[in-house]
VOMI-978424 format. One line per field, with one value per residue (C-alpha): residue in one letter; residue number from 1; x, y, z. Coordinates in steps of 0.1 Angstrom, whole numbers, plus 2048, in hexadecimal, padded with zeros to 3 digits. Last residue first. Example, Ala and Ser with C-alpha at 12.3 -4.5 7.8 and 13.67 -1.06 7.14 Angstrom:
REM residues 2
aa s,a
i 2,1
east 889,87B
north 7F5,7D3
up 847,84E
***
This chain:
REM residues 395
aa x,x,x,x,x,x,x,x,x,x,x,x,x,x,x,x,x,x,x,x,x,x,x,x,x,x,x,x,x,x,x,x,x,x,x,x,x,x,x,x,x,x,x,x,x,x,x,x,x,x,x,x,x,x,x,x,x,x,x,x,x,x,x,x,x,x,x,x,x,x,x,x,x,x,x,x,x,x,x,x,x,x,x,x,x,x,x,x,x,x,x,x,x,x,x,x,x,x,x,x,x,x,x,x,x,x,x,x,x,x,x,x,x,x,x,x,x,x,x,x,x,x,x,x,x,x,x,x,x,x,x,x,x,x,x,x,x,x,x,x,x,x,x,x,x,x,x,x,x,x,x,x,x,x,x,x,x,x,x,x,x,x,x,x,x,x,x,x,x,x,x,x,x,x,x,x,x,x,x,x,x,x,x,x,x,x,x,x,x,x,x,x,x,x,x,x,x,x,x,x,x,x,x,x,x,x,x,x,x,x,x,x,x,x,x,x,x,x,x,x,x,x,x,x,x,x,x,x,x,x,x,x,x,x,x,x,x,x,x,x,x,x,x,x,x,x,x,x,x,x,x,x,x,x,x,x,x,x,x,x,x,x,x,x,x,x,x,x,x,x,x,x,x,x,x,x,x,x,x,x,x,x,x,x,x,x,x,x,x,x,x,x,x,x,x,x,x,x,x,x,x,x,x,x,x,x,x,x,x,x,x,x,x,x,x,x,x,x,x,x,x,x,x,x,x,x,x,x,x,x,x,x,x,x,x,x,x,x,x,x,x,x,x,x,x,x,x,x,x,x,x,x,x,x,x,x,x,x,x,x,x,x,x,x,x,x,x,x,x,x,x,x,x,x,x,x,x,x,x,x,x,x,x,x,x,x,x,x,x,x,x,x,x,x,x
i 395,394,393,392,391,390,389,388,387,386,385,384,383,382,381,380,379,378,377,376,375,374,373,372,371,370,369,368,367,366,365,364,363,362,361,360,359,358,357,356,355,354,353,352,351,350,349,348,347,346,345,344,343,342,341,340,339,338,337,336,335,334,333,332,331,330,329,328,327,326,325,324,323,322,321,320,319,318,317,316,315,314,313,312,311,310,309,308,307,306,305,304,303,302,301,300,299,298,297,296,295,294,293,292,291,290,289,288,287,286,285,284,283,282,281,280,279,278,277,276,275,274,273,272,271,270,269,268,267,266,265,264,263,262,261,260,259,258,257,256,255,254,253,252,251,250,249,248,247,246,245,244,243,242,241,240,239,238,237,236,235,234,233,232,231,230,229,228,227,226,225,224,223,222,221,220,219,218,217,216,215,214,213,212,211,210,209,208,207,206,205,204,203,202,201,200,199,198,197,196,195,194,193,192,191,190,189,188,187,186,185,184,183,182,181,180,179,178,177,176,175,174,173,172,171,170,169,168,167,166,165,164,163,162,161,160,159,158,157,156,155,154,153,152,151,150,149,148,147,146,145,144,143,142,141,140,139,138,137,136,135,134,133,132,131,130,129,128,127,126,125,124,123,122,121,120,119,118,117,116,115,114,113,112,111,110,109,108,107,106,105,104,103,102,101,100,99,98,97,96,95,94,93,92,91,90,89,88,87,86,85,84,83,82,81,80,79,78,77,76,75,74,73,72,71,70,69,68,67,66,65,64,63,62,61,60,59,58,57,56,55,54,53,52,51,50,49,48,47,46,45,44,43,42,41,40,39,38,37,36,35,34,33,32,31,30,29,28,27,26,25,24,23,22,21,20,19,18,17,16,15,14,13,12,11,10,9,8,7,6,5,4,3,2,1
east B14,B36,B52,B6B,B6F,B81,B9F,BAA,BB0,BCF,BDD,BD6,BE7,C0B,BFF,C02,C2B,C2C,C2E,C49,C49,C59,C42,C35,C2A,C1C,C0A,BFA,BF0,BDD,BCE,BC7,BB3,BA2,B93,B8B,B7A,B63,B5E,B53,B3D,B2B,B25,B18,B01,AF0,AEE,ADD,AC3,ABA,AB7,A9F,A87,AA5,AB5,ABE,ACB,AD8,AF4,AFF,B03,B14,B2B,B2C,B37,B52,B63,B6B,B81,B9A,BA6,BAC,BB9,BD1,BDE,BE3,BF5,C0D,C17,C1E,C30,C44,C48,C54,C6E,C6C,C62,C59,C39,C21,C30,C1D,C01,BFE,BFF,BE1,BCC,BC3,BB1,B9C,B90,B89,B77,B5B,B5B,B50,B35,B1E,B0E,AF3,B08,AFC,AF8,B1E,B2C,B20,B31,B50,B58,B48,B61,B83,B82,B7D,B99,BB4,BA9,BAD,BCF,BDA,BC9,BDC,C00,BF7,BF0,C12,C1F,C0E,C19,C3D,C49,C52,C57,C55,C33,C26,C28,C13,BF8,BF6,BF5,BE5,BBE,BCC,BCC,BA7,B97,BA6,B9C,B78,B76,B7F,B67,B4B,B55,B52,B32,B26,B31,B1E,B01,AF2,AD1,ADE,AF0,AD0,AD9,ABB,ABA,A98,A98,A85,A88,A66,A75,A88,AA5,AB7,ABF,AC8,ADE,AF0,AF9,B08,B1E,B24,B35,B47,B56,B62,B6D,B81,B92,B9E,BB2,BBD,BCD,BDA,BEE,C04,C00,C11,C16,BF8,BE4,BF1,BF2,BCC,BC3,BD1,BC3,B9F,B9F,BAD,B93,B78,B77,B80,B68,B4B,B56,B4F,B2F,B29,B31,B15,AFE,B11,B08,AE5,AD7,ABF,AC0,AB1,ABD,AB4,AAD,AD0,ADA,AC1,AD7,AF2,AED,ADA,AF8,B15,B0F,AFF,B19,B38,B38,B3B,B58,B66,B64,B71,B91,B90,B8D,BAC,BBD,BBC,BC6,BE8,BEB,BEB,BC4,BC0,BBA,BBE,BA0,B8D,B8A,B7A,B62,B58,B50,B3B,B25,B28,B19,AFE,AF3,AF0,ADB,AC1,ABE,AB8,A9C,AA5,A87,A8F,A99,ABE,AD3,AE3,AF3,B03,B10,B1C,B30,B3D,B47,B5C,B6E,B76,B82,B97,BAA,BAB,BB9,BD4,BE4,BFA,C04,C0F,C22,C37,C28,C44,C2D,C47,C49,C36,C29,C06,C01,C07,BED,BD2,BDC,BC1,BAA,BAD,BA1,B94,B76,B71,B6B,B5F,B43,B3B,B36,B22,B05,B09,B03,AE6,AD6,ADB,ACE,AB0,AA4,A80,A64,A45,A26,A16,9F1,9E7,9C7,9A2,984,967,947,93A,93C,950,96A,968,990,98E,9B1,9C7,9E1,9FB,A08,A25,A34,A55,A58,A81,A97,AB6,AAA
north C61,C66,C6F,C4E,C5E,C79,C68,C5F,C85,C7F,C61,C6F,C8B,C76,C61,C80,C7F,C5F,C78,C8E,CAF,CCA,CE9,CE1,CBE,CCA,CE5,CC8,CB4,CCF,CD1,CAD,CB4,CD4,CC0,C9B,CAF,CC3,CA3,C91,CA9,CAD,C8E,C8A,CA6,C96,C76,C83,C97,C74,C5A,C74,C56,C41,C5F,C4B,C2D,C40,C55,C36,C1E,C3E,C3F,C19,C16,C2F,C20,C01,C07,C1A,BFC,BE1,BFF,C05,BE7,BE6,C08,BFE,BD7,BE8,C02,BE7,BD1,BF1,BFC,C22,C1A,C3B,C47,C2A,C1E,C36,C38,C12,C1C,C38,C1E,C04,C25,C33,C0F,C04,C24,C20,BFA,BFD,C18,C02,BED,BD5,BB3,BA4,BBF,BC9,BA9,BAB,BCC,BC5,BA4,BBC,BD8,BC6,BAE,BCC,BE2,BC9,BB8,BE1,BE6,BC4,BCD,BF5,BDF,BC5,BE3,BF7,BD1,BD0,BFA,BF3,C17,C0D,C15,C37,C2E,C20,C42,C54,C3B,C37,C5C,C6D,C59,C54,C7B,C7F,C64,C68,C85,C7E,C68,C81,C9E,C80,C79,C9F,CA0,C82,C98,CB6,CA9,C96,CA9,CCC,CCA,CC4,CC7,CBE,CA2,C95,C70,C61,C3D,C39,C35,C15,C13,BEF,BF1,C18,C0C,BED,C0B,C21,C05,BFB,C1A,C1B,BFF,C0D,C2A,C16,C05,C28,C2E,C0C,C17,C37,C25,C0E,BF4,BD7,BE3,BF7,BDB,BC8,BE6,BEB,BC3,BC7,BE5,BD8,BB4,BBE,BDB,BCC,BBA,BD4,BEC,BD0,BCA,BEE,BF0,BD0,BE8,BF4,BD5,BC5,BE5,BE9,BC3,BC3,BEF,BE9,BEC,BF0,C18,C19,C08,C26,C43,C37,C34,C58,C67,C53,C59,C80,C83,C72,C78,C9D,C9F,C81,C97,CB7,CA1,C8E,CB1,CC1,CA2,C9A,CC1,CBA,C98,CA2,C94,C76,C57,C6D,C7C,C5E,C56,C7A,C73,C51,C61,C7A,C60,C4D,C6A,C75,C53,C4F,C71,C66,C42,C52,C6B,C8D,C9D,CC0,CCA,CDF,CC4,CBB,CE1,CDF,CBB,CC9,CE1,CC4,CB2,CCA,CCC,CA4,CA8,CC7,CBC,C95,CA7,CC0,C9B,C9D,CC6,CBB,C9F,CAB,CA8,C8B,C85,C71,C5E,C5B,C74,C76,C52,C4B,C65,C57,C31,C2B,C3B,C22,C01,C0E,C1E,C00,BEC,C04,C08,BE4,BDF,BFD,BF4,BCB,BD8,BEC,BCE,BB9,BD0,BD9,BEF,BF6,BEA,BFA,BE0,BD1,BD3,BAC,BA2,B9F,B93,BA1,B97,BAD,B8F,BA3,BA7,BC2,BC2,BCA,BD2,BBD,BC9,BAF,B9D,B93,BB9,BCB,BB3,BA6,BB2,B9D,B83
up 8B1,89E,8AF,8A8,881,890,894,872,874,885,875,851,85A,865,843,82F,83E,823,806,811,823,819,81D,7F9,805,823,811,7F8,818,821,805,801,820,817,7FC,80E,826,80E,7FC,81A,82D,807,806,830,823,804,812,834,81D,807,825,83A,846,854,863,885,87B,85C,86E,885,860,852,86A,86C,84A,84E,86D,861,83F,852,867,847,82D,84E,84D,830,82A,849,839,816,82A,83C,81E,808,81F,833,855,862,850,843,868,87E,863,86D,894,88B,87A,899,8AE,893,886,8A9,8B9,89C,8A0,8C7,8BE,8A7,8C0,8B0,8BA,899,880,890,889,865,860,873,859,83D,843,84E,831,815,820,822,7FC,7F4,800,7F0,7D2,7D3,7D5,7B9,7A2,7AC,7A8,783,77A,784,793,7B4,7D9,7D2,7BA,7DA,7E9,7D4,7CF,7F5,801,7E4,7E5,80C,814,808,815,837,834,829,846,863,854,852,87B,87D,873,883,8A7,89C,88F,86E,874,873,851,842,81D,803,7EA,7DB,7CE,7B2,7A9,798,776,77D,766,766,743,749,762,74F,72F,749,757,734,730,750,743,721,736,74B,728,71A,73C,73F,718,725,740,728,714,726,749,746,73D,75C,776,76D,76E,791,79B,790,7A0,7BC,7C8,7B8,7D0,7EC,7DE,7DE,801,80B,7FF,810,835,82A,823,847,858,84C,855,871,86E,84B,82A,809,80B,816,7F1,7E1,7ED,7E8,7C7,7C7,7D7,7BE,79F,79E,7BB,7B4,789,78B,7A1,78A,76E,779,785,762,74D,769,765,742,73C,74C,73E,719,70F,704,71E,73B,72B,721,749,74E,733,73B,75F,74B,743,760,774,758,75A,785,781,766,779,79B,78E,7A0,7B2,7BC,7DE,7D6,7DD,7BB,7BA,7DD,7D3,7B3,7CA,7DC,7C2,7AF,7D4,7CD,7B1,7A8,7CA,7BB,79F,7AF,7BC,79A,7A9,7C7,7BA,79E,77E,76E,74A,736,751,76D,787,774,76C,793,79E,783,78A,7A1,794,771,77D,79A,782,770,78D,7A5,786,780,7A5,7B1,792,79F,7C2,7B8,7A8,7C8,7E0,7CE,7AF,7AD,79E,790,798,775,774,774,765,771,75C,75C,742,72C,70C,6F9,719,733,748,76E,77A,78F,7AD,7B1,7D0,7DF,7DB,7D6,7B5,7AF,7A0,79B,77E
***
């Protein structure tokens, strides 16, 4: 069984029997969820949502649908800046009960995946962009929230930076079953299929429902500082640029759902071995800053190639490499933020989300003016290189 008591021992209660004598028996302890139980929540859902994200851009630009690009990459926009105002609205100081949240996420996550699934694809992407920026917070912040609360500064890096590894698992896996289904049934039909995932996802939460898992969100802007801030700004566009970057420019290359598949697992697999490898070094050296200036610096050649070498081994080669170097940073950024807001765990969630998401907008829309000024696809790695950059300021 994963959860496990909080507590060796037991508070009893005094029980009188017929004869008035007193006898003690066990009150039972509320539990809460623990590092291995939230794992297996984040697990199921990158799973099932992977499975069908990353094929959202591609589905869109493909036949018969052919949006052009700026305007398919309109629903990571739509997104992510719906999640930052729901962000503004989670955080207003009042308790939130984790499990009641983390449902109403993957329940309207089902709902944005059913939409590409049946809806005409320009009004599946505005319902699943308005979906998935409801889903990331009230999913995502409290989950987050509770998996820091499981750490400790002996071991936080290597937990985080398992985060991470858990995407990167799941990260092959998912694509690859996606590109496989889709290959043989089409897209809508790994569409349908992610939402029966993120289904049982929302029925394994409410078995696993702890109802003294309250959390209060606020936004203290102020305590995550001026440099962190700007490392956050940095990540969210990298975020941003790379959700339409890599998709996007794979589907250049080619249009075969299973290698598109096989391409984002590769990415992923990259991603996944450069975080926890870093992460666990880190927890034993306990120096952070050396792995923040290391992801930043090693991406920028990659985007360097993502852009001028134009073959699909050498981009294949670029985007790896630079899943592998933009992974690290990230995980230490929050790692450096929580070392020192250990007690404020909720408030520095809230903010460093809504960092990201407004980032991750005005990023993408920046990359959508490029585009419309010209541009290609691959010149969003040329901004991904310079804003990568950022991520080396946090303190």
């Amino acid at each position: 069984m994963w959860t496990k008591s909080l507590c060796m021992s037991t508070p009893v209660a005094p029980i009188r029997m017929e004869n008035s004598s007193l006898i003690s028996v066990p009150i039972p302890k509320l539990r809460r969820r623990e590092y291995r139980d939230l794992i297996g929540i984040l697990t199921v859902q990158s799973f099932g949502n992977q499975m069908a994200a990353s094929f959202w851009l591609v589905y869109l630009v493909s036949a018969p649908q052919l949006l052009a690009f700026d305007v398919a990459i309109l629903v990571w926009v739509i997104g992510f800046g719906v999640a930052a105002v729901t962000v503004l609205g989670v955080s207003r100081g009042h308790p939130i009960r984790a499990t009641t949240s983390m449902s109403m996420g993957l329940a309207v996550m089902v709902l944005g995946h059913l939409s590409f699934a049946f809806l005409p694809p320009l009004a599946g992407m505005v319902a699943g962009g308005v979906a998935f920026g409801l889903y990331v917070p009230l999913f995502w912040l409290p989950l987050n929230s509770l998996i820091v609360r499981e750490t400790r500064a002996a071991n936080r890096a290597g937990r985080l930076a398992g985060i991470t590894a858990t995407f990167a698992i799941t990260g092959v896996l998912a694509p690859t079953l996606g590109g496989l289904i889709a290959d043989r049934a089409g897209y809508r039909t790994v569409f349908a299929l992610s939402a029966i995932v993120v289904a049982t996802n929302f029925l394994l939460v409410r078995r696993l429902a702890q109802p003294n898992e309250s959390l209060v969100f606020t936004l203290n802007l102020r305590r995550i500082g001026a440099r962190t801030a700007l490392a956050f700004s940095g990540q969210g566009g990298v975020d941003g640029l790379i959700t339409a970057a890599t998709p996007l420019g794979s589907f250049l290359f080619t249009t075969s759902s299973l290698e598109l598949g096989l391409l984002f697992a590769l990415f992923s697999l990259a991603a996944g071995i450069g975080a926890i490898v870093l992460g666990r070094v880190s927890d034993r050296v306990r120096v952070r800053p050396p792995f923040l200036l290391l992801g930043p610096i090693l991406s920028v050649p990659a985007c360097l190639i993502a852009y001028f070498v134009r073959d699909l081994g050498s981009f294949a080669f670029a985007v790896g490499w630079l899943s592998m170097t933009s992974a690290i940073a990230p995980s230490f950024i929050y790692t450096i933020l929580i070392d020192r807001t250990e007690g404020e765990i909720p408030s520095v969630t809230a903010a460093r989300e809504l960092m990201l998401n407004v980032s991750r907008t005005l990023a993408l829309l920046g990359g959508i003016a490029l585009l419309a000024l010209g541009g290609d696809v691959y010149a969003l790695y040329l901004l991904v290189g310079g804003v990568i950059l950022l991520e080396a300021l946090a303190k």
